[in-house]
C-alpha angles and dihedrals in degrees: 000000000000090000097054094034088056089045093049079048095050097044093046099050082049088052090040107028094177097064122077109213109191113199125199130188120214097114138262100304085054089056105047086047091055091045091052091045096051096244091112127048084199147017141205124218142185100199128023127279114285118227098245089051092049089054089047085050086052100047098049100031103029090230141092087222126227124261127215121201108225120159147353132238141179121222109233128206112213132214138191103264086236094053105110084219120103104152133045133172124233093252085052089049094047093052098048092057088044095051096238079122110055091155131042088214082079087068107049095268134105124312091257120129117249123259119196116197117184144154133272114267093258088064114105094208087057085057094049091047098046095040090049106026112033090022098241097310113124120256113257118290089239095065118117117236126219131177107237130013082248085070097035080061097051097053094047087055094061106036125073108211085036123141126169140148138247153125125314080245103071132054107045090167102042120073113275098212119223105226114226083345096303108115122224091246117145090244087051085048098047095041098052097241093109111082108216099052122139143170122261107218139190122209128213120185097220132013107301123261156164109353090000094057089042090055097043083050087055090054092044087048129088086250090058101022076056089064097045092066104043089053083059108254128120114271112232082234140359113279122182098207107128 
């Protein structure tokens, strides 16, 4: 969400030159850390608030926060581009990232090893991915961990027998796999065919005002819901703003 997170940034202060809006990356945990410490205003995430971040939250903030639903997004599983498969279902998902598939032979594809290629645990998009897809159980141990999904793209595209997961934003030249025949397109996302589809949230420690509500107004807004959807996420709602 950093992108869409640095564009929001940008459009609001051209729209309100007089206030200063300072974005940094580290997903969605970090966030929410930062949130719960008081060193954020507000965060970005990925996934909803966990219960042990919401006590911190109490604890430190005296408060359970507020979410706002901004986005959707669809989770997408990428593929080499050379790779002959174009279509898994969720159990044959579930059993590359647990290592139960160490060959795509064994589905029907080309005699190449498996490699699995996933985020870093404070990465809201690693706990999506593990809670809906492997059912709470942890990705295989012999998974390869990078920092950001522009970097999970990158090694897919250059290795063979890769897999890894994103958003629908990122990867225009890997393939984009349909899950149980149902394609990660924006329509399948918004209409709740596509499997592996999630909120994108901000949080806020107390009740939005001032400079915050007027920013959040901003995202719920054409004009962010706008860029929501150039960056390459699903608006909440059409908007016809160019």
């Amino acid at each position: 969400m950093l992108l869409l997170a640095m564009r929001w940034g940008t459009a609001f202060m051209q729209r309100h030159p007089e206030v200063a809006v300072y974005v940094e990356g580290g997903g969605s945990g970090s966030g929410l850390h930062a949130l719960i410490d008081g060193d954020a205003e507000l965060c970005t995430s990925s996934r909803p608030m966990r219960a042990d971040e919401a006590r911190a939250l109490l604890q430190r903030q005296r408060s359970l926060g507020f979410s706002i639903l901004t986005a959707k997004d669809g989770l997408s599983i990428y593929l080499h581009p050379e790779n002959p498969i174009r279509n898994l279902s969720l159990a044959q998902l579930r059993a590359l990232f647990l290592g139960e598939v160490r060959n795509w032979s064994e589905l029907g594809g080309e005699n190449v090893p498996v490699r699995v290629f996933g985020r870093p645990p404070n990465s809201g998009t690693h706990l999506f991915f593990e809670e809906h897809v492997l059912r709470g159980n942890a990705t295989t141990h012999a998974a390869i961990t990078v920092p950001t999904t522009a970097a999970v793209v990158e090694r897919v595209r250059a290795d063979r027998g890769a897999i890894g997961y994103g958003g629908l934003a990122y990867g225009s030249d890997v393939t984009h796999a349909s899950i149980d025949g149902i394609a990660p397109t924006a329509e399948n996302v918004r209409n709740g065919t596509y499997p592996i589809a999630r909120y994108l949230y901000l949080y806020a420690a107390r009740a939005p005002e001032g400079d915050r509500k007027a920013f959040i107004d901003f995202v719920l807004g054409a004009a962010g819901q706008t860029v929501v959807r150039d960056v390459g996420y699903i608006p909440l709602w059409e908007t016809t703003e160019p």
